[in-house]
C-alpha positions as CSV (number, residue, x, y, z in Angstrom):
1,X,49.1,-53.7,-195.2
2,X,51.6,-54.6,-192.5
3,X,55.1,-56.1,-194.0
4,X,56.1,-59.5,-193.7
5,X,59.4,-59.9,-192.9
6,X,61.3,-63.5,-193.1
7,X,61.6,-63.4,-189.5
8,X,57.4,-63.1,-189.2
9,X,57.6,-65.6,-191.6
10,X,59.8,-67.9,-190.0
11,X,58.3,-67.5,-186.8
12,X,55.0,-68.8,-188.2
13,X,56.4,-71.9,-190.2
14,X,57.8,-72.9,-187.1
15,X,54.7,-72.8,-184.9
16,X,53.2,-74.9,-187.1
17,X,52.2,-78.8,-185.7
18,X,53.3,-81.8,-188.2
19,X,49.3,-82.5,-189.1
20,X,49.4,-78.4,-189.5
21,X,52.0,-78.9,-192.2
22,X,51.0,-81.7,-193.9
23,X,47.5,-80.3,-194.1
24,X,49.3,-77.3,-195.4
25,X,50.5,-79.1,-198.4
26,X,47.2,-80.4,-199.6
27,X,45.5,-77.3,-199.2
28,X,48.2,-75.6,-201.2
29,X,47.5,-78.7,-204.1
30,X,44.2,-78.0,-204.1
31,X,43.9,-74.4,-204.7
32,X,47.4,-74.2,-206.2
33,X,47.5,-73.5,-210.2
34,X,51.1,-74.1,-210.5
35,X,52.6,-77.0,-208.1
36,X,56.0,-76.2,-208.4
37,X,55.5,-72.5,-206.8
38,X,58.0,-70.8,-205.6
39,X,56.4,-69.9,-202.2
40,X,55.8,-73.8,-201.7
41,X,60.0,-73.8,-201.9
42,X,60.4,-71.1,-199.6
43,X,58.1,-72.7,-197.1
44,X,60.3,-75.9,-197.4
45,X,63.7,-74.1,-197.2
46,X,62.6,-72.0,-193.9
47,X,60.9,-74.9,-192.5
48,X,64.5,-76.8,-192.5
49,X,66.3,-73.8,-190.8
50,X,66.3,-72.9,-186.9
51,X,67.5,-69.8,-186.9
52,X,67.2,-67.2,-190.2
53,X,70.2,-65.8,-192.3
54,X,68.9,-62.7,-194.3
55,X,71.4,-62.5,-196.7
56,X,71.3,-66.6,-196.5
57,X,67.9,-66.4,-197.4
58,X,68.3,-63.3,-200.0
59,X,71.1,-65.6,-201.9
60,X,69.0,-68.3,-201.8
61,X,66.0,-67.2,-203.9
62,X,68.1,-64.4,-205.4
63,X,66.6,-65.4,-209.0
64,X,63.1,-65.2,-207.5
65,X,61.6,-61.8,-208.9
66,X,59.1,-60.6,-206.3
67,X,60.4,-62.0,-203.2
68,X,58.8,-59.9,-200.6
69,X,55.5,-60.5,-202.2
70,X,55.9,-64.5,-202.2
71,X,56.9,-63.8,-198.5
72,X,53.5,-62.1,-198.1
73,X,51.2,-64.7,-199.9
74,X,53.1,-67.5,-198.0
75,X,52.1,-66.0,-194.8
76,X,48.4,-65.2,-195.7
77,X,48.2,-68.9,-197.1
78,X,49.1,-70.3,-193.9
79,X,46.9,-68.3,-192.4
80,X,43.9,-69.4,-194.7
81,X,44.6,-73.2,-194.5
82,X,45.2,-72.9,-190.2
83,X,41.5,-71.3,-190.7
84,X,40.4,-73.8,-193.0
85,X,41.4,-76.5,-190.4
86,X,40.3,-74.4,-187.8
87,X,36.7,-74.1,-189.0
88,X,36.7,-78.0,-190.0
89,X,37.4,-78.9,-186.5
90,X,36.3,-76.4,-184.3
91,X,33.3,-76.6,-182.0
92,X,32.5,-73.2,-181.7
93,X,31.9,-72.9,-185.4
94,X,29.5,-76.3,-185.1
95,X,27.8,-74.4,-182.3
96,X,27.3,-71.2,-184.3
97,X,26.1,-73.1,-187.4
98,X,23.9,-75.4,-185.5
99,X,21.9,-72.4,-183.7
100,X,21.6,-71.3,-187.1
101,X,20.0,-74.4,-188.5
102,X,17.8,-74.3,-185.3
103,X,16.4,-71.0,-186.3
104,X,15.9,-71.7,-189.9
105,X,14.1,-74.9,-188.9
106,X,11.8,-73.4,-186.5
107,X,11.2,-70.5,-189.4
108,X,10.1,-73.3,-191.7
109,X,7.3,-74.8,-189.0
110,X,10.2,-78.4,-188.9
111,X,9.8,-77.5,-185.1
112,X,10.8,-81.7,-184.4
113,X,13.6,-81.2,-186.4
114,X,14.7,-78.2,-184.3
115,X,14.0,-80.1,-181.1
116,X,16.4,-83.1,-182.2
117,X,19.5,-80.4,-183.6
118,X,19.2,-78.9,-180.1
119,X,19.9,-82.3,-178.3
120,X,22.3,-82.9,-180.1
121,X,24.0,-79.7,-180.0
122,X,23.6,-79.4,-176.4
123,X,25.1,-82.9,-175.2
124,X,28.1,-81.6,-178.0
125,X,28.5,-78.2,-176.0
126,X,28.2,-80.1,-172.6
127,X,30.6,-82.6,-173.7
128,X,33.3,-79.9,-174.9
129,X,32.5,-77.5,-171.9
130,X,31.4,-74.9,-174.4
131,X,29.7,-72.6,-171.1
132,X,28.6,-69.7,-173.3
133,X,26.6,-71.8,-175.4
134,X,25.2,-74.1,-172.6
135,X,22.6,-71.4,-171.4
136,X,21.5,-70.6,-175.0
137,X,20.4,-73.9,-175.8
138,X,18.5,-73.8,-173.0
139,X,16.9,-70.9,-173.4
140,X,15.9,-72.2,-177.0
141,X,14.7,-75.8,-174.8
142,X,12.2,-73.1,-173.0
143,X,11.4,-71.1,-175.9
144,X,10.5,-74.2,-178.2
145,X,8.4,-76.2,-175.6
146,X,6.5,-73.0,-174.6
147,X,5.8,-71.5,-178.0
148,X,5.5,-74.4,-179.4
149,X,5.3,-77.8,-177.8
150,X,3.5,-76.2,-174.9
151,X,5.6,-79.1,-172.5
152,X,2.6,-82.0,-173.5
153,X,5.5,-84.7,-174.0
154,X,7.9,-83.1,-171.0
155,X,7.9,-85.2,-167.5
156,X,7.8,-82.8,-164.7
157,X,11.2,-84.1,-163.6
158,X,12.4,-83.7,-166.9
159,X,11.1,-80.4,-166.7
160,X,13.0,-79.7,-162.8
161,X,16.0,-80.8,-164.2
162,X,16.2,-78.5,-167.3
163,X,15.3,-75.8,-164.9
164,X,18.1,-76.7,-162.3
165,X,20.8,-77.2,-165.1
166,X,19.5,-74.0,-167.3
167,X,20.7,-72.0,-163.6
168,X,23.5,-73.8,-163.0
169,X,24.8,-73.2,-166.3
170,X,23.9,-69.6,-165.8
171,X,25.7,-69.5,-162.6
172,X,28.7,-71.0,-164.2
173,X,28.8,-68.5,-166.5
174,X,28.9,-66.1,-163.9
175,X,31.8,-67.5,-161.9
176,X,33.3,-67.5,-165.1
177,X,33.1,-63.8,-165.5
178,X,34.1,-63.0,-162.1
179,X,37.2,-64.5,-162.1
180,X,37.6,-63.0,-165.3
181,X,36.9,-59.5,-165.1
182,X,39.1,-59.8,-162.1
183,X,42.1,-61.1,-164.0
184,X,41.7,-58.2,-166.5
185,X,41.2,-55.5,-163.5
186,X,44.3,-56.9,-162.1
187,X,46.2,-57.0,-165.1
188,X,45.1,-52.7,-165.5
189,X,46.4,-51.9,-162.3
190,X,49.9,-53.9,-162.9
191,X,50.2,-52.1,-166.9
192,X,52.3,-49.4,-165.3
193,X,53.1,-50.2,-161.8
194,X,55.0,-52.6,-159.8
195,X,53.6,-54.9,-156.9
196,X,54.5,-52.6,-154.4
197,X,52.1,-50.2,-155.4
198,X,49.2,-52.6,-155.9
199,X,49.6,-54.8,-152.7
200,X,46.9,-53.3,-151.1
201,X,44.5,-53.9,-154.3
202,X,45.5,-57.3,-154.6
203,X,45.1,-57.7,-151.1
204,X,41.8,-56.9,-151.1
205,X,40.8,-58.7,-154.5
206,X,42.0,-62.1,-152.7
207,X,39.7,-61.6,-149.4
208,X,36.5,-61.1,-152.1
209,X,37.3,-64.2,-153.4
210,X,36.0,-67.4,-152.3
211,X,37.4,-70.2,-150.4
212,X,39.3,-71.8,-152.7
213,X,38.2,-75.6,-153.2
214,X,39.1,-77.6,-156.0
215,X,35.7,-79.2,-156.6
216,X,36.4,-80.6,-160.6
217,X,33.0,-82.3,-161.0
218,X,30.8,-79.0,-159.8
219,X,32.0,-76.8,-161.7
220,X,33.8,-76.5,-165.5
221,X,37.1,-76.5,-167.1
222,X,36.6,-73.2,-168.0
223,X,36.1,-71.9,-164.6
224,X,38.6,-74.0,-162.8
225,X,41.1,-72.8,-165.3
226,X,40.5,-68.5,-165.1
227,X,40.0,-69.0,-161.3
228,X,43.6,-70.8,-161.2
229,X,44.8,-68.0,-163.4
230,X,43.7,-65.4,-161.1
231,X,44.8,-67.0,-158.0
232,X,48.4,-67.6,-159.2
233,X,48.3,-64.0,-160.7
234,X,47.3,-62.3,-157.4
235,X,49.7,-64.6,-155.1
236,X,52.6,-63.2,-157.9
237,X,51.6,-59.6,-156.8
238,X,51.6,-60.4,-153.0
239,X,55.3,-62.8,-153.0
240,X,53.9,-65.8,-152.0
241,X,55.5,-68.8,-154.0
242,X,54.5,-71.7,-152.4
243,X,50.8,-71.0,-153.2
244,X,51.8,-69.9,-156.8
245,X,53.4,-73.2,-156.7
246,X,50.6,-74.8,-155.5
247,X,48.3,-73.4,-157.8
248,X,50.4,-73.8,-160.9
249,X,50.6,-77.4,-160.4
250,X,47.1,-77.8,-159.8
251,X,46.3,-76.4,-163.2
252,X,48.8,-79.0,-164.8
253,X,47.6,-81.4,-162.6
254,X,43.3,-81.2,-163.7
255,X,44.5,-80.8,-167.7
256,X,46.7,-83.5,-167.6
257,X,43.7,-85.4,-167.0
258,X,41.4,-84.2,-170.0
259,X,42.0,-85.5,-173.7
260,X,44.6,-84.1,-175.7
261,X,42.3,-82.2,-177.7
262,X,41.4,-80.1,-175.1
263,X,44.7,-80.1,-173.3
264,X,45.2,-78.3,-176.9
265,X,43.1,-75.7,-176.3
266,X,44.4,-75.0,-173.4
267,X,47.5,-75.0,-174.2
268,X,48.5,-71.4,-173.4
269,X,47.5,-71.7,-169.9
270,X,49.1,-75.3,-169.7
271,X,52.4,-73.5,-170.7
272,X,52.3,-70.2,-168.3
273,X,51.7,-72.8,-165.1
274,X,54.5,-74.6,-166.4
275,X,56.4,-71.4,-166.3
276,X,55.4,-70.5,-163.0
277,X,56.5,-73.9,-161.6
278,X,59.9,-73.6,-163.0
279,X,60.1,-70.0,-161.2
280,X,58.9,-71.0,-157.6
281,X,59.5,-74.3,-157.3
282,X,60.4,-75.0,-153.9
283,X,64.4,-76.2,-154.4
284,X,66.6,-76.3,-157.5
285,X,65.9,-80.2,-157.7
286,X,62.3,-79.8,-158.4
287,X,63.0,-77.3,-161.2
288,X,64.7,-80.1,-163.3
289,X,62.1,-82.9,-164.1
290,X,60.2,-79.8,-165.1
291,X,62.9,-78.6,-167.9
292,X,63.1,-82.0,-168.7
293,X,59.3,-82.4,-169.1
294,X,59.3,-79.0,-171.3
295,X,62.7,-80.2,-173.3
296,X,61.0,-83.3,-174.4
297,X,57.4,-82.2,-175.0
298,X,55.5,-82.9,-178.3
299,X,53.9,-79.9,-177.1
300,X,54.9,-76.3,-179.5
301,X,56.6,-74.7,-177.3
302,X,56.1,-70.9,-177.7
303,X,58.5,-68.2,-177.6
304,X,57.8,-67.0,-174.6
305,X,58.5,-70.2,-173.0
306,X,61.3,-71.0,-174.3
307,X,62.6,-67.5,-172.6
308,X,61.8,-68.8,-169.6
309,X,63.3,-72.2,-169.6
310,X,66.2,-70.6,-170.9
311,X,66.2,-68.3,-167.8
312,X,65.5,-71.0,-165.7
313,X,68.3,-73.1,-166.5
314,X,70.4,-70.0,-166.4
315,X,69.1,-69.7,-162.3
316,X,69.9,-73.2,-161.3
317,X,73.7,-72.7,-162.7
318,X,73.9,-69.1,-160.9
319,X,72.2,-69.9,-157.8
320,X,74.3,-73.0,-157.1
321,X,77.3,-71.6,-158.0
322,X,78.6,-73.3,-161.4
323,X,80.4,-70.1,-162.9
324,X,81.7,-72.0,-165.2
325,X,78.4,-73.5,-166.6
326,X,76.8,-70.5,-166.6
327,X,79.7,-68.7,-168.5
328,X,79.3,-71.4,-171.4
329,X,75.4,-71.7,-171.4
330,X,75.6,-67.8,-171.4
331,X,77.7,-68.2,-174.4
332,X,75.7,-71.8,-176.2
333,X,72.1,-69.3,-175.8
334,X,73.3,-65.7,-176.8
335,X,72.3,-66.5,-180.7
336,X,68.9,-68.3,-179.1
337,X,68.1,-64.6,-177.0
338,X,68.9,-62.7,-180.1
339,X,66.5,-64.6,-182.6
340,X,63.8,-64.3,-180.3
341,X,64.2,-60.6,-179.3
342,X,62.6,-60.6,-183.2
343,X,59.4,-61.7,-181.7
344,X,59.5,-60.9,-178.0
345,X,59.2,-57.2,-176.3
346,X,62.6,-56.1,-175.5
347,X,61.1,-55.6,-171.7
348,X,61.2,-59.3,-171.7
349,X,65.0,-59.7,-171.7
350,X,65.7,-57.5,-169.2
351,X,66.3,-60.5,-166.3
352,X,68.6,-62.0,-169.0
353,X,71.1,-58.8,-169.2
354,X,70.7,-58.6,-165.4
355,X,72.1,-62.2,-164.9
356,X,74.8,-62.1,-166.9
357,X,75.8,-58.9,-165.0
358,X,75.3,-61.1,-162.1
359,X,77.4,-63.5,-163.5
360,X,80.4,-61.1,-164.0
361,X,80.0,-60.0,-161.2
362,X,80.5,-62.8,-159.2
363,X,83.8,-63.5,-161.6
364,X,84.9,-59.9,-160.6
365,X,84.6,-59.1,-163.8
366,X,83.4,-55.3,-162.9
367,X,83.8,-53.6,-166.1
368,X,81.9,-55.9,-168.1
369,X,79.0,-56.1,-165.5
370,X,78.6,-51.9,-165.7
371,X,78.6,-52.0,-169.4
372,X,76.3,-54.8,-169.5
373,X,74.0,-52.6,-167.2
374,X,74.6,-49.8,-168.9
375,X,73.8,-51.3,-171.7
376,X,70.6,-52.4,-170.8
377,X,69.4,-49.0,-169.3
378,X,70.1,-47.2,-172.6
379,X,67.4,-49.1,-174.1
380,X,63.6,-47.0,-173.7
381,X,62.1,-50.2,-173.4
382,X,63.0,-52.0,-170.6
383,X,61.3,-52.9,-167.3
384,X,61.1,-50.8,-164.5
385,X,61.7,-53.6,-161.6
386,X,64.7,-55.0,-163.4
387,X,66.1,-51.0,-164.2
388,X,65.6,-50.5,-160.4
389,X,67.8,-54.1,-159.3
390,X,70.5,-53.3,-162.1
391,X,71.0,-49.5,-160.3
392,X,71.4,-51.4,-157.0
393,X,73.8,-53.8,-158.3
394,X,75.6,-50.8,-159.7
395,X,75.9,-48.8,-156.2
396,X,77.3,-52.5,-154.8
397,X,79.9,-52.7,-158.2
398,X,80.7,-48.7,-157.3
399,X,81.8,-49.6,-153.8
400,X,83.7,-52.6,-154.4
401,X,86.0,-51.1,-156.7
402,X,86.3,-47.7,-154.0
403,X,84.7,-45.3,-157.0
404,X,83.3,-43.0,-154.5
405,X,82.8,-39.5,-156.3
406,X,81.4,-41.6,-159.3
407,X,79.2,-43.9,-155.8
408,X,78.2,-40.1,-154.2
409,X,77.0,-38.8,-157.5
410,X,74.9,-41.8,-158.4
411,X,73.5,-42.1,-154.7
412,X,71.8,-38.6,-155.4
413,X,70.5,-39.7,-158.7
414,X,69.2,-43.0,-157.2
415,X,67.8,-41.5,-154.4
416,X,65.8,-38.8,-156.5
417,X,64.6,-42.0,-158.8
418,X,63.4,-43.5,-156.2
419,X,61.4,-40.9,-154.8
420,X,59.9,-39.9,-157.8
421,X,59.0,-43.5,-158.3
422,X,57.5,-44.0,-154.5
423,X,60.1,-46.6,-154.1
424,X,61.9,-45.6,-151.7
425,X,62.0,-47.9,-148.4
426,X,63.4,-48.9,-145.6
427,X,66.3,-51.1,-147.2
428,X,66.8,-48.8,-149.9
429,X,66.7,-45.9,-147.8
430,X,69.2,-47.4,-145.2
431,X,71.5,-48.6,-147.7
432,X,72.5,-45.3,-149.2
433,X,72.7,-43.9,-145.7
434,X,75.2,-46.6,-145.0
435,X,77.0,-45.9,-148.2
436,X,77.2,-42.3,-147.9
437,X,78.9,-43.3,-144.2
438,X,81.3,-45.5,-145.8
439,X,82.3,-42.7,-148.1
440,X,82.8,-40.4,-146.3
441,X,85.0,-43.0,-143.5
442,X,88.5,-44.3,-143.9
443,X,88.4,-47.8,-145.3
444,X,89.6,-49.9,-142.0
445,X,86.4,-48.1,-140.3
446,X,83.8,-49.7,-142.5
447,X,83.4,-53.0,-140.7
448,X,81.8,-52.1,-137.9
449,X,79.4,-49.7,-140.1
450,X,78.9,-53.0,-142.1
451,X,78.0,-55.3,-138.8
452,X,75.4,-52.8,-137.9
453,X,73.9,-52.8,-141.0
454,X,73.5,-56.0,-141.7
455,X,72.4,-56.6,-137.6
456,X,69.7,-53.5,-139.2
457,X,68.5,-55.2,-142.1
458,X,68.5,-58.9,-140.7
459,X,66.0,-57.8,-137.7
460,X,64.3,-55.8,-140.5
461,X,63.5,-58.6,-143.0
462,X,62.0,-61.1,-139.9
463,X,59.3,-58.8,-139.6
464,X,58.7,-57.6,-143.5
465,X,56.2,-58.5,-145.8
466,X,57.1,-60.8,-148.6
467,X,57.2,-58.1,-151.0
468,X,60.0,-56.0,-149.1
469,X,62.2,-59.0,-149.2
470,X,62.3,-59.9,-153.1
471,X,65.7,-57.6,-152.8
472,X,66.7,-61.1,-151.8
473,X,65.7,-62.5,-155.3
474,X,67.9,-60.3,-157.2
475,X,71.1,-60.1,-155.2
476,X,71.8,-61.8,-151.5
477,X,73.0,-58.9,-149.7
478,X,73.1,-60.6,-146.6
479,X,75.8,-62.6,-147.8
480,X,77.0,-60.0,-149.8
481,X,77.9,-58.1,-146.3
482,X,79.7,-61.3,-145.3
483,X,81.6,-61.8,-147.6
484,X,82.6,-57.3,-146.9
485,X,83.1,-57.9,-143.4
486,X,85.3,-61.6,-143.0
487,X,85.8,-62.0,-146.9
488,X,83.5,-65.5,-146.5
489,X,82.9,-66.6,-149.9
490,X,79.2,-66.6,-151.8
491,X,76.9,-69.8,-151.1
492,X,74.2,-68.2,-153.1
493,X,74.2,-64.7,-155.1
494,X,70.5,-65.0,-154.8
495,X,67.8,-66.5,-153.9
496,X,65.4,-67.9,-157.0
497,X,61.9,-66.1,-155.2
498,X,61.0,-65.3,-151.7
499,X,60.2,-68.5,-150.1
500,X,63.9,-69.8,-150.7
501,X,65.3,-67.1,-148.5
502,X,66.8,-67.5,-145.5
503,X,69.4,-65.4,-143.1
């Protein structure tokens, strides 16, 4: 049996919804010998905290005997009442039962019985977009009125338009899994490799794919949502923000329009389009009214989100130049990055460490920066993309500060990375060039080697594909060479995704 720590603990109690809790505490009066248990306490004292002191916690309930077994029956207790109102409220499970009662009826010859539960079911699975079960009641619509009924009460219109809804729902099902099986093919191919390597398959993917028309009322929720999903997922892979923009607030945009118990349902999707909009929305103004929107949500917000908003409001400090802010919010949010490491792959936080590199960076704080980086890479669990950006930053760090035996012998291990890796491009490939020049030239001989290079990589970048540019996104080393050649200060030390850069 896995171990439930007060951190799993903790992270559960404070998903939990206010009608979650409350139904919580009835369920635990019901089935509860003793009302005074100490798990109930627990649950109270861990529902009050934000963040979780061990030794806090162990002083707490230090004359509690047992402790890490109350931990473990408060968790599966939870667990039991979120089913419990799960199975009370859910429609699946009145679907499930009522096909049931539908067979059991028909068993027992009640075959008008049967007839009325399948209306009823079927106008409840239509209502709540329930696609999967949609066909199924059809089929047992077909399979009562020809075993049974042999269609002597059915109107032939009635029976045309049970036929032309039985395929559409059919159809819908199969749009459904298209989009779907896509996703999850995409999502394969991207486990262990970067964009670069799957442009061409995404490229593809997205010319099989229909014309994309947002047509609400022919189609379902359902589809509209996993064909959104797969649209933004596959514009991700190929750099192109403004679509994943578009697409992102599209989604918002349809379940914002559907009752809140549904909007619940789909909550997880609601939440990654919100995340996407916060990454590629088109300026840093547009970014706030959506951290304002996720700030003041009654919505739960996950983990995961709040990573990104976090992030987020760490870009629009960084990429508009408040140091100062983003030395304090660096500061106010360390404790929030560590309690959700406890819950969050450490791959996750890899843009984190990267920014506040970035951020001492830009204070010329060098020493700081390469530890931070170095840091980072020592962990086996970070993200490939973000390991390849922080070794960049490092060969820019090296130059600065004229290390160049420690700058020659990371260049060879950077370049042999990157071959290994199939990474190795134009840019990449003329920038160690350039800094094996500079090396080996006096210092007051590097401008001009700098001019040509960036006159290289400017004429370069007008002609590149989006996904040779997101350099950009991690470090502006246009202005980067600028500020080398005529010391002109940083407007921007990046650029927040593709479709903000310019030159």
């Amino acid at each position: 049996m896995q171990r439930i720590t007060v951190f799993k603990l903790h992270e559960l109690i404070k998903s939990l919804k206010k009608g979650e809790k409350r139904s919580f505490k009835l369920f635990t009066k019901k089935y509860s010998k003793n009302k005074e248990a100490f798990y109930i306490q627990v649950f109270d004292y861990l529902d009050k905290v934000e963040l979780v002191d061990r030794e806090k916690f162990k002083k707490k309930f230090q004359a509690v005997k047992g402790l890490s077994g109350i931990q473990q029956h408060l968790y599966n207790q939870i667990l039991k009442s979120l089913k419990l109102q799960k199975t009370q409220n859910n429609i699946d499970s009145i679907l499930i039962e009522g096909l049931g009662d539908i067979g059991v009826l028909r068993e027992k010859g009640l075959i008008h019985a049967a007839k009325e539960k399948l209306e009823d079911l079927l106008n409840l699975a239509q209502l709540h977009d329930q696609i999967f079960y949609v066909p199924i009641l059809y089929h047992w619509w077909f399979s009562l009125e020809t075993s049974k009924f042999h269609y002597r009460d059915v109107e032939l219109s009635t029976l045309d338009e049970n036929i032309k809804k039985f395929r559409a729902s059919v159809a819908i099902l199969d749009k459904y899994q298209m989009y779907q099986t896509n996703t999850g093919r995409m999502m394969f191919y991207l486990m262990e490799q970067n964009s670069r390597q799957v442009w061409d398959i995404a490229v593809d993917m997205d010319k099989t794919l229909p014309a994309y028309a947002m047509t609400a009322e022919a189609t379902s929720l359902s589809v509209i949502v996993v064909e959104l999903q797969l649209r933004r997922l596959l514009m991700a892979v190929l750099r192109q923000p403004q679509r994943i923009y578009q697409y992102a607030r599209q989604l918002t945009s349809v379940l914002k329009q559907y009752p809140e118990a549904v909007l619940e349902t789909y909550q997880p999707y609601y939440h990654a389009a919100l995340m996407s909009q916060m990454t590629y929305a088109p300026t840093v103004e547009a970014v706030i009214p959506i951290l304002e929107e996720m700030k003041n949500s009654s919505m739960c917000v996950t983990n995961n989100l709040s990573l990104v908003i976090i992030l987020t409001e760490m870009d629009v400090y960084l990429t508009t130049g408040q140091l100062e802010a983003s030395y304090q919010y660096m500061v106010e949010q360390t404790p929030v990055i560590e309690s959700l490491k406890k819950t969050i792959p450490p791959s996750n936080f890899g843009i984190w460490y990267y920014k506040i590199a970035i951020y001492y960076y830009a204070t010329q704080n060098y020493a700081v920066a390469l530890k931070t980086i170095d840091e980072y890479l020592d962990n086996k669990n970070i993200d490939q993309i973000i390991k390849y950006f922080a070794l960049l930053l490092k060969i820019i760090i090296y130059y600065e500060e004229e290390e160049y035996i420690l700058l020659a012998s990371f260049l060879n291990n950077f370049r042999r990375h990157l071959r290994k890796n199939e990474n190795l491009l134009f840019f990449e490939k003329t920038l160690i060039s350039l800094m094996v020049k500079l090396i080996k030239t006096p210092k007051i001989e590097h401008k001009p080697l700098l001019i040509n290079f960036k006159k290289e990589l400017i004429e370069y970048l007008k002609k590149a594909a989006n996904h040779e540019k997101e350099m950009l996104t991690y470090f502006n080393y246009i202005e980067w060479l600028d500020n080398q050649i005529s010391q002109t200060p940083f407007r921007q030390l990046y650029f927040r995704h593709v479709g903000n850069i310019s030159f």
